[in-house]
C-alpha positions in Angstrom: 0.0 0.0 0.0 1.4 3.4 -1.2 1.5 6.1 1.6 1.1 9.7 1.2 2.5 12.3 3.0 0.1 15.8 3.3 2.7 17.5 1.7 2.7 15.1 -1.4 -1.0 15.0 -1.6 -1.9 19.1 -1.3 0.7 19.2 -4.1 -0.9 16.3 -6.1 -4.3 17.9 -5.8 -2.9 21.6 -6.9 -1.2 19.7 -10.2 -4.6 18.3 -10.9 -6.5 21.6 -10.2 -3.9 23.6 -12.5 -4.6 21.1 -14.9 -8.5 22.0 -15.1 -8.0 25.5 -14.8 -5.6 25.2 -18.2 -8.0 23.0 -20.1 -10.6 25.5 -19.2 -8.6 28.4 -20.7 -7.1 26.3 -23.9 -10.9 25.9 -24.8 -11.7 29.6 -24.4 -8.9 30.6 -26.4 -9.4 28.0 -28.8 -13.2 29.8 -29.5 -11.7 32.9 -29.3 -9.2 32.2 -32.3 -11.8 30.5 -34.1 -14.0 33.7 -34.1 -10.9 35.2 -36.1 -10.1 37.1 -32.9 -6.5 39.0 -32.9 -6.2 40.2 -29.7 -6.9 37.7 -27.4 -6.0 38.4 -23.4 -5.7 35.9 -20.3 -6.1 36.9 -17.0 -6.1 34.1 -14.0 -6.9 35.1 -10.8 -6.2 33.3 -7.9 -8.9 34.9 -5.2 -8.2 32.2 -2.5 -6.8 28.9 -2.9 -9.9 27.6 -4.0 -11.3 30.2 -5.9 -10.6 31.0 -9.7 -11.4 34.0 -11.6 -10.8 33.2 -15.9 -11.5 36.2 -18.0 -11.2 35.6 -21.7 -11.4 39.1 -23.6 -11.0 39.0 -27.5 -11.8 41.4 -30.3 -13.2 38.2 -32.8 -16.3 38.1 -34.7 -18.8 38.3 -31.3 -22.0 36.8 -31.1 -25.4 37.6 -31.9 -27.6 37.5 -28.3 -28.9 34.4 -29.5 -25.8 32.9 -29.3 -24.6 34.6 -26.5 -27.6 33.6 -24.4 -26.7 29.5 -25.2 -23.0 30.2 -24.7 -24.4 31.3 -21.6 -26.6 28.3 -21.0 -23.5 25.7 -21.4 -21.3 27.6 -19.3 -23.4 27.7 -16.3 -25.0 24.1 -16.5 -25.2 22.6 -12.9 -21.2 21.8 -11.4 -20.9 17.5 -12.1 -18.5 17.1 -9.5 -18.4 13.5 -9.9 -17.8 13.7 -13.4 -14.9 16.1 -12.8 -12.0 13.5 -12.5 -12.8 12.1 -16.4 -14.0 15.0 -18.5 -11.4 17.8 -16.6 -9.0 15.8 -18.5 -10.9 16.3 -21.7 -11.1 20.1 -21.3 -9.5 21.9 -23.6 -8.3 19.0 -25.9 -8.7 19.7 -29.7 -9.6 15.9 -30.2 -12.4 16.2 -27.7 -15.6 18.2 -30.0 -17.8 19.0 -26.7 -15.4 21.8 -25.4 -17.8 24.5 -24.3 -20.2 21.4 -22.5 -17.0 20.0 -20.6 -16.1 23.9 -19.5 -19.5 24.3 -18.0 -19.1 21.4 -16.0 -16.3 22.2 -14.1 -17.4 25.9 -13.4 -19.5 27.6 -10.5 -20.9 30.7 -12.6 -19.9 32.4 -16.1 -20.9 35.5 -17.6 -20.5 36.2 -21.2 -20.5 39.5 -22.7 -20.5 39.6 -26.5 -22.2 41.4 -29.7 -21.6 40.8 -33.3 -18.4 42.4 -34.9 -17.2 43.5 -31.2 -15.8 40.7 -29.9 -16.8 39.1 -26.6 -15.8 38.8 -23.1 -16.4 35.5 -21.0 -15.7 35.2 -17.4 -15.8 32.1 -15.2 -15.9 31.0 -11.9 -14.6 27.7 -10.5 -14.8 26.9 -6.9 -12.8 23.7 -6.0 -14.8 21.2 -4.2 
């Protein structure tokens, strides 16, 4: 039987948790390119040790409301925490075609800010359980 110090797990956990939070940003970017965006800014914010702040600002194509509004929808599905473990991994992997669906999954909130020809703004919230 493998034993774990608390050291070795916290760190494990925080590897794992970075790992989400950079799926989660490859996929915004990824649909942030794809809108023909060429400005395209990060910013991470790490409120508390469990509390992430992602804002995604680019100056692409922007969505009608229409869009915007089910952008909205996928983003802020219910958390599946116990789907977390599996489909974090997926996040943000070009081979995987249900980005935007895994995102909202492993987010609290999101707010999305876009109209067509002005590029959009999308902001997340993830909470670690």
């Amino acid at each position: 039987m493998t034993s774990y110090s608390a050291s070795k797990l916290k760190e494990a956990i925080l590897k794992e948790e970075n790992n989400k939070i950079q799926g989660i940003v490859n996929e915004l970017v990824s649909n942030a390119l794809n809108a023909k965006a060429s400005d395209v800014v990060v910013h991470i914010k790490r409120e508390t040790e469990d509390n992430t702040v992602i804002t995604v600002k680019d100056d692409g194509e922007g969505m009608d409301k229409e869009t915007a509004k089910k952008v909205h929808h996928l983003l802020n599905q219910p958390n599946k925490t116990e789907y977390e473990d599996y489909y974090g991994n997926l996040t943000g992997n070009p081979m995987s075609s249900s980005g935007l669906n895994i995102v909202g999954m492993l987010l609290d909130e999101a707010t999305v800010d876009s109209k067509a020809d002005d590029g959009t703004t999308i902001t997340v919230y993830r909470r670690k359980k």
